[in-house]
C-alpha positions as CSV (number, residue, x, y, z in Angstrom):
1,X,128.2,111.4,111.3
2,X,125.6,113.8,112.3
3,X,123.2,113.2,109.5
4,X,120.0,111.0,111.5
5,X,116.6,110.7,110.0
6,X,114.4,110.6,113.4
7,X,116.8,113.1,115.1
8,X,119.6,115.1,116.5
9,X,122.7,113.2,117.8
10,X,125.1,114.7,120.3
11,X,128.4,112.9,120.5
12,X,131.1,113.0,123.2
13,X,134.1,114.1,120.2
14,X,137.0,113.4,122.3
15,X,135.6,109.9,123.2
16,X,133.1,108.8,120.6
17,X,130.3,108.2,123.5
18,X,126.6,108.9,123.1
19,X,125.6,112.1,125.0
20,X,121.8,112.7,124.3
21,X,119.3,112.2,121.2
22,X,116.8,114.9,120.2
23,X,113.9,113.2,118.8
24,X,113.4,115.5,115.7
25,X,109.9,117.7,116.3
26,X,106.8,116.6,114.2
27,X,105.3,119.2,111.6
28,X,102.3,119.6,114.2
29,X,105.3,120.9,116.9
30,X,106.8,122.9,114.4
31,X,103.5,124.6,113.6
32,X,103.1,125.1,117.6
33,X,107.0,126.3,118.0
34,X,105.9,129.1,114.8
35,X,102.7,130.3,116.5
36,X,104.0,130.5,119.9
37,X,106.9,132.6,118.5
38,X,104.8,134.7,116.7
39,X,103.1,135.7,120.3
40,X,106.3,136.1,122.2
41,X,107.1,138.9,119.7
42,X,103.8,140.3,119.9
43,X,104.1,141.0,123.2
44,X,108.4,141.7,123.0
45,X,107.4,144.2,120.2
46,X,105.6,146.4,122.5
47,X,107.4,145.9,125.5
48,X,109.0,149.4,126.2
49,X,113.0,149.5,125.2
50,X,113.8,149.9,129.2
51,X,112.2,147.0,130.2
52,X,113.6,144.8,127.2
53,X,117.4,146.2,128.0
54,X,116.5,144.6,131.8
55,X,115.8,141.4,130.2
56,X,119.0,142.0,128.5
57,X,121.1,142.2,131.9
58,X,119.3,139.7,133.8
59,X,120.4,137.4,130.6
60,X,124.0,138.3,131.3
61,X,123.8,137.4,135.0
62,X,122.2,133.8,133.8
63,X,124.6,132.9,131.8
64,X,127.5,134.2,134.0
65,X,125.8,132.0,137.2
66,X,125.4,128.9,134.8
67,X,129.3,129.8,133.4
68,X,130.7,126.2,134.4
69,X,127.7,123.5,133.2
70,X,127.6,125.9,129.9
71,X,131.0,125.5,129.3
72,X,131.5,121.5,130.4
73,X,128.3,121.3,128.1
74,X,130.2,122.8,125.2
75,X,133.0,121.0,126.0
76,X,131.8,117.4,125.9
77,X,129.8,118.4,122.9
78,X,131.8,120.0,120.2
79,X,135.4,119.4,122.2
80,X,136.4,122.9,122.7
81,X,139.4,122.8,125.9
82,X,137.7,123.9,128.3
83,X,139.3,127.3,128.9
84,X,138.3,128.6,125.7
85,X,134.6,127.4,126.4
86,X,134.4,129.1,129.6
87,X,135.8,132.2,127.5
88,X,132.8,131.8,125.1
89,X,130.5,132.0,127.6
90,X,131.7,135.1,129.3
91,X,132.1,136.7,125.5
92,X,128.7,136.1,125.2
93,X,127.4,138.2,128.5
94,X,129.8,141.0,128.0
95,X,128.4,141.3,124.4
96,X,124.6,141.3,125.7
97,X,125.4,143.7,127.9
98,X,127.0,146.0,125.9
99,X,123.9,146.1,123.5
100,X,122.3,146.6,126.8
101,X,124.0,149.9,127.3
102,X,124.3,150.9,124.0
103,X,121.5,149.4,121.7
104,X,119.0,151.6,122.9
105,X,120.6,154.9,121.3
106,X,122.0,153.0,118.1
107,X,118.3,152.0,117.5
108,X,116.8,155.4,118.8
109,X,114.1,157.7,116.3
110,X,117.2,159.4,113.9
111,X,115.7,163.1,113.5
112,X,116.3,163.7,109.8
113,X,116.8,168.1,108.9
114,X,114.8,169.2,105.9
115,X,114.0,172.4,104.0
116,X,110.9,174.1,105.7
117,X,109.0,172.9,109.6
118,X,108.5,169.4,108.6
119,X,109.5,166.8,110.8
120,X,111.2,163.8,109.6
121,X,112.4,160.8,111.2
122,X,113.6,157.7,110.6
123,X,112.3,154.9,113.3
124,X,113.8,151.4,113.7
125,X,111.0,148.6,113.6
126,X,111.4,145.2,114.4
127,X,110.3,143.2,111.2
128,X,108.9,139.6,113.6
129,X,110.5,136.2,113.8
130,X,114.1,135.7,112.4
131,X,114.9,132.2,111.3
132,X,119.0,131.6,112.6
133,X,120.6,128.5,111.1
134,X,123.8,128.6,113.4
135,X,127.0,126.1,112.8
136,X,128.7,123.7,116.3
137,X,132.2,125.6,116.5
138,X,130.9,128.4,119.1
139,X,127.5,126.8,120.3
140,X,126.6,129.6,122.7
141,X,128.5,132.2,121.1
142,X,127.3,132.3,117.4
143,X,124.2,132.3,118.4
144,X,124.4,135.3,120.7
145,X,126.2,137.2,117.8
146,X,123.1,137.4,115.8
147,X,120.4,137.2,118.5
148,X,121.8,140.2,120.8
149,X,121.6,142.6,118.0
150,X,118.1,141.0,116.7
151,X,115.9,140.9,119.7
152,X,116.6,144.1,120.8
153,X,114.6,145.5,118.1
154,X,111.8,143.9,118.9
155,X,112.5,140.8,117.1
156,X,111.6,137.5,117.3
157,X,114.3,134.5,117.1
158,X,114.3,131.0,116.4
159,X,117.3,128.7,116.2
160,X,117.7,125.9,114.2
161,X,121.2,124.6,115.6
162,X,123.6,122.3,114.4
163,X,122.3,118.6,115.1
164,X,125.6,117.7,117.3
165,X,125.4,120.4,120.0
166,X,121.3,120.4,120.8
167,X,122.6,120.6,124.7
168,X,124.1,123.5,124.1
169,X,121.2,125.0,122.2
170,X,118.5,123.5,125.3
171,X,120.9,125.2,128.2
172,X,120.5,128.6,125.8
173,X,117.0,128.7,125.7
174,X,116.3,127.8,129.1
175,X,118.4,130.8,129.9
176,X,116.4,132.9,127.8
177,X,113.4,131.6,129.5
178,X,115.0,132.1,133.1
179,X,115.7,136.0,132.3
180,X,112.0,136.6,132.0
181,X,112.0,136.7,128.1
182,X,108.5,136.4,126.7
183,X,107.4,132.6,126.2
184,X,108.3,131.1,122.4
185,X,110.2,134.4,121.8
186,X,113.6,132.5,122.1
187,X,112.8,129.1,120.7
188,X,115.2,125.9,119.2
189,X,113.4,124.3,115.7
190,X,115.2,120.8,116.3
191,X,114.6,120.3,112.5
192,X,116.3,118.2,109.9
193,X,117.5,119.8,107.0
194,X,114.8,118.6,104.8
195,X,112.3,120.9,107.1
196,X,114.4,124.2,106.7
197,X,113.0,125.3,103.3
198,X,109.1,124.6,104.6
199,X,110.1,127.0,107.6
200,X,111.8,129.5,105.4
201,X,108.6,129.8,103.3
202,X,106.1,130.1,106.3
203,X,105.0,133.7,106.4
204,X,105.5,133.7,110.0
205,X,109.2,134.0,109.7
206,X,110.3,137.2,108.6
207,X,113.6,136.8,107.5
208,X,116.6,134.3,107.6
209,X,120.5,134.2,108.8
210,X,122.8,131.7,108.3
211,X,126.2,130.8,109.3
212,X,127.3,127.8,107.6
213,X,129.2,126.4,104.5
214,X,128.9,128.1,100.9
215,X,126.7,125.4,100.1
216,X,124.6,125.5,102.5
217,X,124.3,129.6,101.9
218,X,123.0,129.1,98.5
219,X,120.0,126.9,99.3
220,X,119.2,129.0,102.2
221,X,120.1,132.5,99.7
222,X,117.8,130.9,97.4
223,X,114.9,129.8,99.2
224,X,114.8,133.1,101.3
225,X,114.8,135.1,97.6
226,X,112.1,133.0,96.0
227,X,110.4,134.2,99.5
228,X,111.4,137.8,99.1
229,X,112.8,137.8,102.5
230,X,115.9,138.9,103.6
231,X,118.9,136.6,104.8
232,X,121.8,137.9,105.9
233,X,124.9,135.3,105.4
234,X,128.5,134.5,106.9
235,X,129.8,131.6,105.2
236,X,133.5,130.8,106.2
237,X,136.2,132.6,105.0
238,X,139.7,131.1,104.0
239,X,141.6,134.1,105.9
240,X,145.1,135.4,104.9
241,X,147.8,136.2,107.1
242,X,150.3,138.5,105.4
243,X,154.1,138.9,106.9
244,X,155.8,141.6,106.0
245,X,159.3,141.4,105.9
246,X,159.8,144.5,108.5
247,X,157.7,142.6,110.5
248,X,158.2,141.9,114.1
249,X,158.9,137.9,113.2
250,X,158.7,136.4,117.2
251,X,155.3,138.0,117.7
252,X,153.9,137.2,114.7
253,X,154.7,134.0,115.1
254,X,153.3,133.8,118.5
255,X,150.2,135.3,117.4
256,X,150.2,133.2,114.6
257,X,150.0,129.6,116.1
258,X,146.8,131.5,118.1
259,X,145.7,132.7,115.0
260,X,145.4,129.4,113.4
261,X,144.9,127.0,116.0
262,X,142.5,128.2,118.1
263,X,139.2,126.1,118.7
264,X,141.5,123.0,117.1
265,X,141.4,125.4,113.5
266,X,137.7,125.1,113.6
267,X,137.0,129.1,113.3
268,X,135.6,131.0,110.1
269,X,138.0,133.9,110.9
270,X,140.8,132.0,111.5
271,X,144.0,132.2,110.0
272,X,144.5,129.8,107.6
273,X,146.4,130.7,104.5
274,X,149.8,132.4,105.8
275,X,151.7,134.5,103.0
276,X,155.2,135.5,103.7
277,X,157.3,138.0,102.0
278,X,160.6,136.1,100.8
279,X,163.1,137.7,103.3
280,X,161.5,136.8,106.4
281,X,159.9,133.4,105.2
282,X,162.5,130.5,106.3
283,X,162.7,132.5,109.7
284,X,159.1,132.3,110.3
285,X,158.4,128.8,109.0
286,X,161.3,127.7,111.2
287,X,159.7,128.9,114.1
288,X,156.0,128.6,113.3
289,X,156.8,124.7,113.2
290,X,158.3,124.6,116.4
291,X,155.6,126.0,118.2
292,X,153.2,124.2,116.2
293,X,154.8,121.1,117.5
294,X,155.1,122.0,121.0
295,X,151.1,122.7,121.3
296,X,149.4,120.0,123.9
297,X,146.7,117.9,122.6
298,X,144.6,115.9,124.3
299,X,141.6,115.9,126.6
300,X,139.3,119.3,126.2
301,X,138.4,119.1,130.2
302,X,142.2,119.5,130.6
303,X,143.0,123.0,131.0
304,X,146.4,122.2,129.9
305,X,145.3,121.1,126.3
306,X,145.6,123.6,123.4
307,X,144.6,121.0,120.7
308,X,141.2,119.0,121.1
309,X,139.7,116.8,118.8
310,X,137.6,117.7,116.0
311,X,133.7,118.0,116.5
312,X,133.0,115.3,114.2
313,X,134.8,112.3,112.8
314,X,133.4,112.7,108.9
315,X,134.6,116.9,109.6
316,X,138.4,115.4,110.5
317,X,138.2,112.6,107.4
318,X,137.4,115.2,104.9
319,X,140.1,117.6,106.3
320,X,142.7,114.8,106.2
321,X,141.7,113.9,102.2
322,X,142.2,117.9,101.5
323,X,145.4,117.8,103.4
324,X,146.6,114.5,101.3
325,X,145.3,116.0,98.0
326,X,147.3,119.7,98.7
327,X,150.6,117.0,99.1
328,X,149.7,114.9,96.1
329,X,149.4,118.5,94.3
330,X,153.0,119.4,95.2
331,X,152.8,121.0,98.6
332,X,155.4,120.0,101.2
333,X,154.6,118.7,104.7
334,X,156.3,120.3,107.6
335,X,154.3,118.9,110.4
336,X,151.8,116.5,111.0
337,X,149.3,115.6,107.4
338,X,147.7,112.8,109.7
339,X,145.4,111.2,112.0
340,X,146.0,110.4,115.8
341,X,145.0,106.9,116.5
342,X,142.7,105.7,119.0
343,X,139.2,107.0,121.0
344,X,137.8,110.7,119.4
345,X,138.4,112.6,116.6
346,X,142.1,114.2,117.0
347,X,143.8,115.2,114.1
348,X,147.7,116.2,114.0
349,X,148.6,120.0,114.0
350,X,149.7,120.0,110.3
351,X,152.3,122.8,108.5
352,X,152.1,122.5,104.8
353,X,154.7,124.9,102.8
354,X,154.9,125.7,99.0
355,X,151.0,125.8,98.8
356,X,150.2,127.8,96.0
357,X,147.2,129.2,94.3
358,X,145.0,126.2,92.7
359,X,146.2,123.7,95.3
360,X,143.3,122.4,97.7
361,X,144.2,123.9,101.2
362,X,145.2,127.2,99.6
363,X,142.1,126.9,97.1
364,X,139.3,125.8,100.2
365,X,138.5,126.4,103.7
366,X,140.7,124.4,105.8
367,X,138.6,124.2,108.9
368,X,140.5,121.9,111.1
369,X,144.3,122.7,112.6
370,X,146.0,123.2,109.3
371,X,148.5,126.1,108.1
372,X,149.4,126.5,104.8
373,X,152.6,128.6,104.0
374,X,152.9,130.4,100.9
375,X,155.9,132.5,99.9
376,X,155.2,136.1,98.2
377,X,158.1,137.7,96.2
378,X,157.2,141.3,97.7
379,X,154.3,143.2,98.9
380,X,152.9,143.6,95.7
381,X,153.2,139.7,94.9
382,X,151.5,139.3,98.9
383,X,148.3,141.2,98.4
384,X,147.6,139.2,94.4
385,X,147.4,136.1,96.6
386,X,146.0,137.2,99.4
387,X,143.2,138.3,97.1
388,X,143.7,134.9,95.0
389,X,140.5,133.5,96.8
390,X,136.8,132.6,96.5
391,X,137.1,133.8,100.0
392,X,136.7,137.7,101.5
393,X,136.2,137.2,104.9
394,X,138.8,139.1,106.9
395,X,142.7,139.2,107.1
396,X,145.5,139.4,108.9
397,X,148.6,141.9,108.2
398,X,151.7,142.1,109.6
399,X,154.2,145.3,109.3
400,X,156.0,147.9,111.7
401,X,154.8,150.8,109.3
402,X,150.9,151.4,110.1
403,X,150.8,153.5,107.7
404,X,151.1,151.1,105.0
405,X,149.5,148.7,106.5
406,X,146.7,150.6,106.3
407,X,147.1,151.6,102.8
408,X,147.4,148.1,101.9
409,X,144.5,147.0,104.1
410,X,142.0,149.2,101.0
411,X,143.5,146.7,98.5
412,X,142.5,143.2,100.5
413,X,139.0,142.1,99.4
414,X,137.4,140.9,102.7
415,X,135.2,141.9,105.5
416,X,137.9,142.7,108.1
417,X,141.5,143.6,108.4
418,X,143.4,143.0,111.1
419,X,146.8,144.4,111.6
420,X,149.5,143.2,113.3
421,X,147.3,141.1,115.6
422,X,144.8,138.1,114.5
423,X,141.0,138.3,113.1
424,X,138.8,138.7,116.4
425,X,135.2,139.7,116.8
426,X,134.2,142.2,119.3
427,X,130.4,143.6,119.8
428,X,131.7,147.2,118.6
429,X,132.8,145.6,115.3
430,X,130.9,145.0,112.3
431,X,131.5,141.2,111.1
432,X,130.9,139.9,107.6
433,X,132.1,139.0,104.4
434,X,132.2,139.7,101.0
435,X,132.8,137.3,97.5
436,X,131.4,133.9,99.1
437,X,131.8,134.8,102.6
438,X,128.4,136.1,102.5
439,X,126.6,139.5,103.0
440,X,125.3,141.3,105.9
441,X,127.2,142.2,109.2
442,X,126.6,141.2,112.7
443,X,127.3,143.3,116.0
444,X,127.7,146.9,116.5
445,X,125.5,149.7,115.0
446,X,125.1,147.7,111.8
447,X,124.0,144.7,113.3
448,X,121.3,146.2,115.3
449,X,119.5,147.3,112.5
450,X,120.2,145.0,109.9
451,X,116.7,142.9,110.6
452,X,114.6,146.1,111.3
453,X,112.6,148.5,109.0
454,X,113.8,151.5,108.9
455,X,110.6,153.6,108.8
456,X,110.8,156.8,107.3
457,X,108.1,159.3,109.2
458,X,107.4,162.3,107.6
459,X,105.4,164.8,108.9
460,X,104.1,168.5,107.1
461,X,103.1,171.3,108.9
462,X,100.0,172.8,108.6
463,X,98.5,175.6,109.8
């Protein structure tokens, strides 16, 4: 468990060893972490748009220089194989640099035409010092998703992390501080939960994000309201994976052990509920399980291993009681439904079939390596459960007529569609949710103004 009273606690997930212990910060550094932040945007806030996009780029050449310790970093913290960390940390540069190249127009004065000589524009302002409350799957990642498009404006940003991957959240700030970024403008709030709602409330923080559980959303949502400030949230998804039955079956299967097993299952836009149409359904369980069971597991630093352990031991018990409960509620096991015994926090690739609407791994967020197979009479019969959900993240949707696919893709309630390939994000790309996914989008043109104020300037002639 994560959960410490005096501080954060950064475990090794594939051993169980003690990496490093973040005495929490007093109210008095809190209060010192606020006003310095405060004066880093002060001074961001006015710093001309050219010389902010050359912080930008300099940040992309830190992060690329410091590629390997970030990535062993993530690695040994959260348990990510270390292919996909270094992946993460290159995601993150080209991301920053594309808002480098592109930000800059996106948040441009928008001339606005009206009747007569006035001039009207609408400006882009940077409201001060967003509060980000970022989850351990993508430690460097997530947090770049939201701050890239947020400090460009002008904003401030300050991170309160997930307790178990601190490291991760040091080695980003001191990046931020190595690319010349104004002092306090970047800054981690090692915090325990308890301490959230005070900084929510501060009038120093302008605004709030979140990327976390649906529980965790609502306190935030609710704090941030009582407030009147804004908070944007992305709370997990439980994503569908439609298969057609003119599908093409071998690469969606391919796509689909990717789709669901990436990160060891631990992704909000993974694939986790697949729904087949009947004709094609005992072919694609058939091989789905076999590739499934030919996935290596083992040690993260391995570049070999496709399955690592889970970030946290209490994360892999409670997926293992949702995986026993979905069984116990009529569900089938394929594959795996267990534990792997001995050091670190490995759980068995697991293929449950017959999961149907009301039954635990179809009903929650499965957020672990977990499939759950569900087959659909016809297309009709696919999109009623792929819409059977609390969930309205994004989805995934498999057929060899585009056309329909994208006729269907109006009729699936989430934030994304993704057709014939797997839920992705990409800096061009709005991502969000809607239901109890959350509100807001990150990335592209949306995300670089969702934390300003967009001024209207109106201005009448006169003679």
């Amino acid at each position: 468990m994560t959960n410490n009273p005096t501080g954060a606690v950064s475990r090794n997930p594939a051993t169980g060893t003690l990496i490093a212990t973040y005495p929490f910060q007093t109210p008095a550094d809190v209060d010192r972490t606020l006003a310095a932040s405060v004066a880093g945007f002060r001074l961001w806030r006015d710093t001309p748009m050219a010389e902010r996009v050359a912080a930008y780029r300099r940040l992309a050449s830190v992060l690329r220089d410091r590629a390997e310790t970030l990535a062993t970093t993530i690695t040994a913290e959260m348990g990510k194989p270390i292919g996909a960390a270094r992946a993460e940390v290159e995601k993150c540069a080209v991301t920053i640099e594309w808002i480098a190249d592109h930000g800059p127009a996106i948040l441009a004065d928008e001339p606005v035409a009206v009747e007569g000589d006035d001039q009207v524009h609408v400006s882009y302002l940077p409201v001060g010092t967003i509060l980000a409350v970022m989850p351990w799957n993508f430690p460097l990642w997530q947090v770049i998703r939201a701050a890239a498009p947020i400090m460009l404006s002008g904003n401030g940003f300050l991170l309160k992390h997930a307790p178990n991957v601190m490291g991760s959240a040091y080695a980003l700030q001191d990046a931020y501080e190595a690319a010349g970024f104004p002092p306090g403008l970047f800054a981690n709030l090692n915090v325990g939960n308890d301490m959230v709602a005070q900084v929510i409330e501060d009038p120093r923080i302008a605004a709030v994000t979140l990327t976390g559980s649906m529980r965790a959303g609502a306190a935030v949502a609710a704090i941030a309201g009582k407030a009147l400030k804004k908070s944007l949230l992305e709370l997990g998804g439980s994503d569908p994976f439609i298969v057609l039955a003119d599908a093409n079956i071998d690469l969606a299967v391919q796509t689909a052990i990717e789709a669901r097993f990436q990160n060891t299952g631990q992704v909000c836009l993974a694939a986790k509920r697949f729904i087949l149409e009947a004709p094609i359904a005992e072919e694609f369980t058939r091989k789905f399980v076999a590739a499934a069971r030919e996935m290596a597991i083992g040690d993260p630093i391995d570049p070999a291993t496709r399955i690592g352990p889970m970030a946290r031991a209490d994360l892999r018990d409670e997926l293992h009681a949702q995986v026993r409960k979905t069984i116990d509620q009529g569900a089938t096991l394929l594959l795996g439904g267990d534990t792997i015994e001995g050091a670190g926090n490995f759980y068995q690739p697991t293929v449950l079939a017959n999961v149907q609407p009301g039954m635990t791994a179809f009903d929650e967020e499965t957020f672990g390596p977990v499939a759950a197979i569900t087959v659909a009479e016809d297309e009709e019969h696919a999109i009623t459960l792929a819409n059977a959900s609390d969930y309205g993240l994004a989805g995934n949707l498999w057929t060899s007529d585009i056309a329909r696919a994208q006729r269907i893709a109006r009729r699936l309630e989430t934030g994304g569609v993704f057709i014939n390939g797997f839920s992705a994000t990409n800096a061009r790309i709005p991502v969000g949710g809607v239901k109890k996914s959350g509100y807001g989008r990150e990335l592209s043109h949306f995300g670089l103004r969702e934390f300003t104020n967009a001024q209207a300037v109106w201005a009448k002639t006169v003679g």
